[in-house]
N, C-alpha and C positions, 0 to 999 in steps of 0.2 A: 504493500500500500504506500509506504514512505516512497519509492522509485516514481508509482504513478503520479501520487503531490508533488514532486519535485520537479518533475516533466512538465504538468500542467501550470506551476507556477512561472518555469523557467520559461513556457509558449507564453504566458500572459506578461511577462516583463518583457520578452523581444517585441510581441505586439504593442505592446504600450510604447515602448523605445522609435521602433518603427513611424505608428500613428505620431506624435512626438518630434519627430527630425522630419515627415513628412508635411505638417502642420507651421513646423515655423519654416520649411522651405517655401512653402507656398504664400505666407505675408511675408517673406523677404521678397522673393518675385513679382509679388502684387507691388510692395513699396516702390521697388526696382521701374517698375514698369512706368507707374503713375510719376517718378521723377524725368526717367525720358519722354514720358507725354509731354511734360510740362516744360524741358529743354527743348523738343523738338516744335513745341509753340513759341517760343522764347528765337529760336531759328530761324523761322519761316522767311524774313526779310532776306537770310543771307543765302537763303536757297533760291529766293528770286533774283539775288542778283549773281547769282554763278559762284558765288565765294564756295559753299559748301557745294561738291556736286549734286545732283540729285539722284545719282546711283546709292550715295552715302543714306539715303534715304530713306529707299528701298531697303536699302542691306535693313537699316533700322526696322523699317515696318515688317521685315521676313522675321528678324530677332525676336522683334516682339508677338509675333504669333506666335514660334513658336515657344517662348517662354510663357505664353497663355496656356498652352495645349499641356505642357508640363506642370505646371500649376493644376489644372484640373484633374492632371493624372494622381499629382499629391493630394490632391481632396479626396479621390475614390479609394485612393491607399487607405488613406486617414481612417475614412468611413468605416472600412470595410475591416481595418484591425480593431476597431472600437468597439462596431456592431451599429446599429440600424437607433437606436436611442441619440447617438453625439449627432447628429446629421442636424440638427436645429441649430445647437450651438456652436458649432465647428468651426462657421465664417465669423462670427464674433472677434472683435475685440479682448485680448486677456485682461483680467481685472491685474492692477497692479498696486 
């Protein structure tokens, strides 16, 4: 019996670990994201006048897709090591 507790303990702290490292990658990537929105508005003048090219742009708006698509793969990670209850609270803000 000791063997099988220690098993299932040791599956619930990798999943808790997992959900954990998956949860704050995914608000570092959110923050990430919303700072080069916010540079790439701050830009727009120098993309009109050739200074940045507008390939740089692209490359940008490709990065950030798909660091969305990653981000949501961290959310389903998250979910799914948790269980089907964190799904509400998930996207929240951490109380600090």
């Amino acid at each position: 019996h000791r063997c099988r507790l220690a098993g299932s303990v040791q599956g619930w702290v990798g999943r808790t670990l997992t959900a954990q490292h998956a949860e704050t990658s995914m608000r570092v990537i959110q923050l990430g994201l919303g700072a080069i929105g916010h540079l790439l508005a701050r830009s727009a003048v120098h993309v009109e006048d050739e200074s940045i090219p507008s390939e740089c742009m692209e490359s940008l708006g490709t990065l950030m897709a798909e660091l969305s698509d990653f981000a949501a793969v961290c959310y389903q990670l998250s979910s799914e090591a948790r269980g089907p209850a964190s799904r509400e609270t998930l996207l929240q803000e951490p109380q600090k």
